[in-house]
C-alpha positions as CSV (number, residue, x, y, z in Angstrom):
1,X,-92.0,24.1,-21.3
2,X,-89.5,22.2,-23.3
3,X,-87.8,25.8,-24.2
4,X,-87.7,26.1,-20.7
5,X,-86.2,23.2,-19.7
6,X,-83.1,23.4,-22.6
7,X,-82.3,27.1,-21.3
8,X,-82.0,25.2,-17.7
9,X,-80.3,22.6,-18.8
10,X,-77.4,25.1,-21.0
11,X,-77.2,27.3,-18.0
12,X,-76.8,24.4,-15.1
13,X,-74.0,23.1,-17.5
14,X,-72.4,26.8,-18.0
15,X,-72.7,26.8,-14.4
16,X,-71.0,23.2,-14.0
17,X,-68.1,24.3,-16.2
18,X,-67.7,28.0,-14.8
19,X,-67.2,25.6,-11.5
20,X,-64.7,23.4,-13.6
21,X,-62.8,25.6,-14.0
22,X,-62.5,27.4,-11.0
23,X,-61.8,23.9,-9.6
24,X,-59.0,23.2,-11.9
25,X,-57.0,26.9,-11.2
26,X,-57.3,26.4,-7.5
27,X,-55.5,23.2,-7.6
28,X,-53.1,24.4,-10.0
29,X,-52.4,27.5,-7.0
30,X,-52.1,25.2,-4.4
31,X,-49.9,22.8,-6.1
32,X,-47.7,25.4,-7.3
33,X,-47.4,27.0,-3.5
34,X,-46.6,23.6,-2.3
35,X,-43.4,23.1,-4.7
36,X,-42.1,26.6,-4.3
37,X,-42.4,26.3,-0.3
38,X,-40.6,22.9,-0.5
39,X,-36.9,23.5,1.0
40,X,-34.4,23.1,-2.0
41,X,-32.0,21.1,0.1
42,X,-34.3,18.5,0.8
43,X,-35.0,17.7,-3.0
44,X,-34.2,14.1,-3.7
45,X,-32.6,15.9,-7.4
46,X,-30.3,18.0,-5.4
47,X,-28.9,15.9,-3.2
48,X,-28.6,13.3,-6.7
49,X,-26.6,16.3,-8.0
50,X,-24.3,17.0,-5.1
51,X,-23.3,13.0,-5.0
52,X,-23.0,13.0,-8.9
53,X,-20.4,15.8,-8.3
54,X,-18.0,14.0,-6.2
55,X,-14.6,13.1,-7.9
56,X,-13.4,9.6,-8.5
57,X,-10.9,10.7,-6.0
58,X,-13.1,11.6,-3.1
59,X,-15.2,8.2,-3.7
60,X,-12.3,6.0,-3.6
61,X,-10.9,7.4,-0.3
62,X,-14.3,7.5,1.2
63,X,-14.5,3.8,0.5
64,X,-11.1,2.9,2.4
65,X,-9.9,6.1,4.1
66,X,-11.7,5.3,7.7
67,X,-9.0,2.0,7.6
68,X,-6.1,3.9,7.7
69,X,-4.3,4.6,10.9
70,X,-1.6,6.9,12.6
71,X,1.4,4.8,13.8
72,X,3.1,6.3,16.8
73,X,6.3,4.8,18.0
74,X,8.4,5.2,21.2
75,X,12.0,4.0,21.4
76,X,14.2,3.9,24.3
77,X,18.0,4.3,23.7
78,X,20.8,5.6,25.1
79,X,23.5,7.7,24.2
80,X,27.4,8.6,25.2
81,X,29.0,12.0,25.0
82,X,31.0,12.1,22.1
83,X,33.6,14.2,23.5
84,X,35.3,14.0,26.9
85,X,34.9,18.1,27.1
86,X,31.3,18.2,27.8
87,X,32.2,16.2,31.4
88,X,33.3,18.7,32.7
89,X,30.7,20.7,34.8
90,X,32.7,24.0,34.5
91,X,32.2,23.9,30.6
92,X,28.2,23.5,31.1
93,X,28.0,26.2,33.5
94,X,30.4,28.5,30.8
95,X,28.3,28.2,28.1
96,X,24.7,27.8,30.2
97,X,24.2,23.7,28.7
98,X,22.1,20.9,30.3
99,X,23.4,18.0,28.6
100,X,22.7,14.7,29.8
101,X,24.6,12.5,31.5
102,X,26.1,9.5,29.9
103,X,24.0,6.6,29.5
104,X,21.0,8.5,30.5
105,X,17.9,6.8,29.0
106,X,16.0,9.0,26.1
107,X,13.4,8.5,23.8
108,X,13.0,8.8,20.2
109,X,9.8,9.4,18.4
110,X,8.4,8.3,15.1
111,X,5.6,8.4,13.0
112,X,4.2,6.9,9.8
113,X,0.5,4.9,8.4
114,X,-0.7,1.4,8.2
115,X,-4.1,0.3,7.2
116,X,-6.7,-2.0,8.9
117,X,-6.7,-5.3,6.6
118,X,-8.7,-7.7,8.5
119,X,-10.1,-8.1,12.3
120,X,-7.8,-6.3,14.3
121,X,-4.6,-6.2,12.3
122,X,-2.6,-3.2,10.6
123,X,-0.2,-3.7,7.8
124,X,2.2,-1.3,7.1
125,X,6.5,-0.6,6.6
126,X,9.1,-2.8,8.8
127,X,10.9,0.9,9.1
128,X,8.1,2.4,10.6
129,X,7.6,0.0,13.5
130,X,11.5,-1.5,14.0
131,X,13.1,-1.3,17.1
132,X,9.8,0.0,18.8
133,X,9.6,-0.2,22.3
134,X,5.8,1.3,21.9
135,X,3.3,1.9,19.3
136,X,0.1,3.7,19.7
137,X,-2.6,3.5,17.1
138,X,-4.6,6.2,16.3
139,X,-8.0,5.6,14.3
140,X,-9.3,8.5,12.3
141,X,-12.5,8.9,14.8
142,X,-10.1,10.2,17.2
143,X,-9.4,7.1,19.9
144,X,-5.9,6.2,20.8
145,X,-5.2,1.8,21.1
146,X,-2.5,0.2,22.0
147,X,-0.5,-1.8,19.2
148,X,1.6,-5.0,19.2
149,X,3.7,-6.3,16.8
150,X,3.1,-9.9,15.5
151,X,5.9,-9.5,13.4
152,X,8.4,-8.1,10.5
153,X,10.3,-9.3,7.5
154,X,12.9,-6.8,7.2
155,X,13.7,-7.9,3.3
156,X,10.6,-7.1,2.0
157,X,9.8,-3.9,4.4
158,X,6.8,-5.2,5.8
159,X,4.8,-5.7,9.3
160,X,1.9,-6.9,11.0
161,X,0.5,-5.2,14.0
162,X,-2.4,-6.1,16.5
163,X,-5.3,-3.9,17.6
164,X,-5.5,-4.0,21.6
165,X,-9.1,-3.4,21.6
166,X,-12.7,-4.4,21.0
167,X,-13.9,-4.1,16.9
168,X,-15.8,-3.9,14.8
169,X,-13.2,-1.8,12.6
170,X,-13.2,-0.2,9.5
171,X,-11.6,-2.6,6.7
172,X,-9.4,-1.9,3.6
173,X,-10.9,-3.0,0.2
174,X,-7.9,-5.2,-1.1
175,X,-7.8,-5.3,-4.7
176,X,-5.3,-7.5,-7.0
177,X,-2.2,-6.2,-8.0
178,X,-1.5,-8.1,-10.8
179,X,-4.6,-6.4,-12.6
180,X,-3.2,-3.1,-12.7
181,X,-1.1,-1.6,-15.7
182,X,0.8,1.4,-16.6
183,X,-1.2,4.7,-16.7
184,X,-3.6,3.2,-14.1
185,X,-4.7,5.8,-11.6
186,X,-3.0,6.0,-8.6
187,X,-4.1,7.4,-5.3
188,X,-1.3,7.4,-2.4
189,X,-3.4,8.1,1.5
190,X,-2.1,8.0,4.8
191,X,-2.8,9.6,8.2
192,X,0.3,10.8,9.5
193,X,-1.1,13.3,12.1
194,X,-4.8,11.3,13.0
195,X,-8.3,12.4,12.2
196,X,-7.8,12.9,8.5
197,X,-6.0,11.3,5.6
198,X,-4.2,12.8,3.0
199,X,-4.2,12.7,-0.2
200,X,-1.8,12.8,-3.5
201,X,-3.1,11.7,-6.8
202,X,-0.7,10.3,-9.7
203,X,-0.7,7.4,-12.5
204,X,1.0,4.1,-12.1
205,X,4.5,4.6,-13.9
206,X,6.2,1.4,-13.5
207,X,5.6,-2.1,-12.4
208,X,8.1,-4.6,-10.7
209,X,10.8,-2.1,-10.5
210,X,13.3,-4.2,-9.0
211,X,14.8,-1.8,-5.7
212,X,18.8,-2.9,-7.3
213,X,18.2,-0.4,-9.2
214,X,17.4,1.7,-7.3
215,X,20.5,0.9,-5.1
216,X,19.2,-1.0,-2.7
217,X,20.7,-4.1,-1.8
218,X,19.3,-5.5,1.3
219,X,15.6,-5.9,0.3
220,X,14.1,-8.1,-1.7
221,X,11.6,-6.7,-3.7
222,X,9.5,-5.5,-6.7
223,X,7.8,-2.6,-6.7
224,X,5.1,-0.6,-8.1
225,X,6.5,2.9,-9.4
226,X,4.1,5.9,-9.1
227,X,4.2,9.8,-8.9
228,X,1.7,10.3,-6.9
229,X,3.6,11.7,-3.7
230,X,4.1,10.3,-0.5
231,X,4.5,12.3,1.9
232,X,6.5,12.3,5.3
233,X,4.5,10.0,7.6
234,X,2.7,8.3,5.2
235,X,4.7,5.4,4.8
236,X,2.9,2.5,5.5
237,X,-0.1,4.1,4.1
238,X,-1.8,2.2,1.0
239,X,-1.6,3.0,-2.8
240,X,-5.6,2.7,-4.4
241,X,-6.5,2.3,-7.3
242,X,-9.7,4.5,-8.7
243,X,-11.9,2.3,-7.4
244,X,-10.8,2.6,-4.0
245,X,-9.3,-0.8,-4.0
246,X,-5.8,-0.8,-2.1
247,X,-3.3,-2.1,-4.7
248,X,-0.3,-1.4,-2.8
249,X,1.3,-0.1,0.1
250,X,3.8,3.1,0.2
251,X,7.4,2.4,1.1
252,X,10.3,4.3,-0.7
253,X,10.7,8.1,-1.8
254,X,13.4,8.3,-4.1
255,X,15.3,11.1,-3.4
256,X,18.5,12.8,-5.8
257,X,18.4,12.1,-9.1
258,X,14.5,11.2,-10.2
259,X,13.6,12.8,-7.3
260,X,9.8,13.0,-7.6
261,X,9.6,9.2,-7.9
262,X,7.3,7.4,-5.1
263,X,7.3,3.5,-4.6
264,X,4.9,0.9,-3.2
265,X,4.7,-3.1,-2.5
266,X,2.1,-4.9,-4.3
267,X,-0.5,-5.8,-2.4
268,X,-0.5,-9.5,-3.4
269,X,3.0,-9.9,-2.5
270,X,2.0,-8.5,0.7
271,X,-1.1,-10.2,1.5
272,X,1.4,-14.2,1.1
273,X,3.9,-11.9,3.5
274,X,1.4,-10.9,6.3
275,X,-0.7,-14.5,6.4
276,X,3.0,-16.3,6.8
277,X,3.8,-13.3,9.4
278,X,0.5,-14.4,10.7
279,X,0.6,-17.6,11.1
280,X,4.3,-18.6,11.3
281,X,5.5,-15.5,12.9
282,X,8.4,-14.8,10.2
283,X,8.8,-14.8,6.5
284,X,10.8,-18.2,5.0
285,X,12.9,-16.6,1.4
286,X,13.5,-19.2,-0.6
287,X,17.0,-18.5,-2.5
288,X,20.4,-20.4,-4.2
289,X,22.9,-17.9,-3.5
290,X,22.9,-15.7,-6.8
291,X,23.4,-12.6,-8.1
292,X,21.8,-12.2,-11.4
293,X,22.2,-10.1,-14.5
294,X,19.3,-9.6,-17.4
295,X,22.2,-9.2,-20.1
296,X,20.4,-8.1,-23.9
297,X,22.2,-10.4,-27.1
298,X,21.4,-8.0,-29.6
299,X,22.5,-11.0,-32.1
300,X,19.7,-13.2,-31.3
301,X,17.5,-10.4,-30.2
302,X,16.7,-12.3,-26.6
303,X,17.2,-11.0,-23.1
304,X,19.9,-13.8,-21.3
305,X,20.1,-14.4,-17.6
306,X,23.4,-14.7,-16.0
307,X,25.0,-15.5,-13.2
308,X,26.7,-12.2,-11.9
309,X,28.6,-13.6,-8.8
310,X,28.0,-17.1,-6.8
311,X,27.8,-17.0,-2.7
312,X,30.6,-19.2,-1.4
313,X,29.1,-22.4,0.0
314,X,25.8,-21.5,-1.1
315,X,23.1,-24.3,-2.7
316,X,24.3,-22.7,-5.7
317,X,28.0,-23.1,-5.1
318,X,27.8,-26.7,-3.9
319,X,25.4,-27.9,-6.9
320,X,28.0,-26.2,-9.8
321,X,26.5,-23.5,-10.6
322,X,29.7,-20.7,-11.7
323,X,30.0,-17.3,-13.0
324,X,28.6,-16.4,-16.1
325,X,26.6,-19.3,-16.3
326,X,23.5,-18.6,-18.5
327,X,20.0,-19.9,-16.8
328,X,17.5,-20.9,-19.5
329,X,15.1,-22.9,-17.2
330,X,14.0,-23.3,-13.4
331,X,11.6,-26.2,-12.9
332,X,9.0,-25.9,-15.8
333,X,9.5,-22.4,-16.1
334,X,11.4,-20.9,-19.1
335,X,13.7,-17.7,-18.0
336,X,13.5,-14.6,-19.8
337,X,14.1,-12.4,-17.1
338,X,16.1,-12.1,-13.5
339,X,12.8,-11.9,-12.2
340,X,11.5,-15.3,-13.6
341,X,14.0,-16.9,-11.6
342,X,13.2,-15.5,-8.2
343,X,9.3,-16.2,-8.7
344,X,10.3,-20.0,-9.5
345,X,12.8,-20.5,-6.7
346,X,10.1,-19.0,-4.4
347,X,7.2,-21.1,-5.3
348,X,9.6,-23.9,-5.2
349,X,10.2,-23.8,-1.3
350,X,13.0,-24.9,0.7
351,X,11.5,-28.3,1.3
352,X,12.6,-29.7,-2.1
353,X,15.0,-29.6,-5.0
354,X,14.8,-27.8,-8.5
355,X,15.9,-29.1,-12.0
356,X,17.9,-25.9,-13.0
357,X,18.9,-25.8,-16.6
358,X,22.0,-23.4,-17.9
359,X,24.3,-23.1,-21.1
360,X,27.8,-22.9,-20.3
361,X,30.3,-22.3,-23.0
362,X,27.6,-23.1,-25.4
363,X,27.0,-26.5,-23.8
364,X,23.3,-27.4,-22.1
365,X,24.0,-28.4,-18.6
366,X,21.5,-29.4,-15.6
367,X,21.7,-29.5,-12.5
368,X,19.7,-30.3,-9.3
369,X,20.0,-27.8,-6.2
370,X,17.9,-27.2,-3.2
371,X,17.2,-23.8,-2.0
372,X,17.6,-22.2,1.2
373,X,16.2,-19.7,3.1
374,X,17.9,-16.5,2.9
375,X,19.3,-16.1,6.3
376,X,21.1,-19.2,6.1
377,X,22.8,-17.8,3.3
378,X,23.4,-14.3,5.6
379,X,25.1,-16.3,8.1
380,X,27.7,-17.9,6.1
């Protein structure tokens, strides 16, 4: 009987693992069916590995490219014949030409970028938008708003426009300007043509390239020097950084010699323009009426500042300022560059005056002169 009962016993339990087992492989089976019938493109791994593949480049302008805007323009003008020939209707019929007749109304297209910056309101290039009659904004989804301009500062090629039109919008990431350095990344977009932006990738090559030497003479700016490429119609647009961040906004090719080069305002120079745009409706320049030199004394191995040429009856002028004056200090700021002087003058206002001190025939000399805004000094 006890025999009995152990044989029992050993079979139930070959039975109960002989059933264990079985178990165990028919759970294995059906796992393994479930996996391999699972669609691939729903695996939480792939789609990790398609995101994880993206450039740098893509996820910056996915961050800020829905905030960038087509800027149409319309102008109206009108225009003379140049020659008396062409009024005379037997010429036209001769040689089969329409041509208008003088003074007849026509207008002139234009196109360029701008980006969405707060509720509502586009910055982008004075050029683009000057002389405008009518601007049409075109978001990248496709719709068509109206624009108006709140207003331009011609010197530093920059404007504000207003969305006609119910948000929310798509914003612009504004980074800070005075964070980036040379060899930076740099990613120039714009939407010249609507629906999608473009893109150029290049490396920060400069900073505060001063545009007098680049010839121009009726701005007054620094600018950020890239080669990454702006294209036609992309003016306006903004410069990123890698992160996405806008850092600038595109303004000047330079074409003829160092062709290739691209140029863009900072973006914290343009944010103080665009608020006092905002807000005041123009842009005050705080200046003395100079043109200054950085002039290298190899002897004392120091950059000097002088006075290239003083603007008759100018702040300058009437406080004693003269040619070839050297400036060694503005207010509390000690000059070591052209530059130095036009950030102190400009923080200083118009409301008040500034302790300018200069050497002058190796004599220290100081003198007290209150600046004015730059159109003041235009008119005279």
């Amino acid at each position: 009987m006890f025999l009995q009962t152990i044989k029992t016993s050993k079979s139930n339990n070959y039975s109960s693992k002989k059933l264990l087992i079985a178990s165990t492989l028919m759970v294995s089976i059906l796992s393994s069916s479930n996996v391999i019938s699972k669609p691939i493109e729903k695996s939480k791994f792939f789609e990790d590995f398609r995101y994880s593949n993206k450039s740098f480049i893509t996820k910056a302008v996915e961050k800020t490219g829905e905030s960038v805007v087509t800027i149409d323009t319309q102008r109206y003008v009108k225009r003379s014949r140049s020659s008396r020939i062409f009024a005379d209707p037997y010429f036209e019929k001769f040689f089969g030409l329409q041509l208008p007749y003088d003074n007849q109304p026509k207008i002139e297209q234009s196109q360029g970028s701008g980006f969405i910056f707060a509720d509502g309101l586009v910055m982008t290039n004075a050029h683009v938008v000057n002389g405008s009659d009518k601007l049409i904004i075109g978001l990248t989804n496709g719709k068509k708003l109206k624009g108006k301009l709140i207003g331009q500062d011609s010197f530093t090629d920059l404007a504000v426009l207003k969305l006609e039109g119910k948000g929310p919008w798509p914003k612009a990431l504004l980074g800070d300007s005075s964070k980036i350095k040379v060899g930076d990344w740099a990613i120039a977009v714009g939407n010249p043509f609507g629906l999608e932006n473009t893109v150029t990738l290049g490396i920060i090559s400069n900073l505060k390239r001063n545009v007098k030497e680049l010839g121009i003479y009726d701005k007054k700016l620094e600018l950020i020097q890239t080669d990454a490429a702006i294209n036609p119609g992309n003016s306006g647009g903004p410069l990123l950084n890698s992160n996405g961040e806008v850092i600038g906004i595109n303004t000047l090719i330079r074409s003829g010699p160092g062709a290739g080069l691209s140029f863009a305002i900072p973006i914290n120079r343009a944010k103080e323009i665009a608020y006092q745009l905002i807000n005041n409706g123009k842009v005050i320049h705080p200046m003395i009426g100079v043109s200054l030199i950085d002039d290298f004394n190899f002897e004392i191995n120091k950059n000097n500042v002088k006075v290239g040429y003083v603007v008759p009856n100018s702040p300058a002028e009437n406080s004693g300022i003269i040619l070839n004056d050297i400036i060694l200090k503005v207010g509390q700021k000690n000059i070591n560059s052209a530059s130095d002087v036009i950030s102190a003058i400009s923080k200083n206002g118009i409301d008040k005056s500034i302790n300018i001190s200069l050497k002058r025939n190796n004599k220290l000399i100081r003198l007290n002169v209150l600046p004015t805004d730059i159109t003041n000094l235009s008119n005279r």
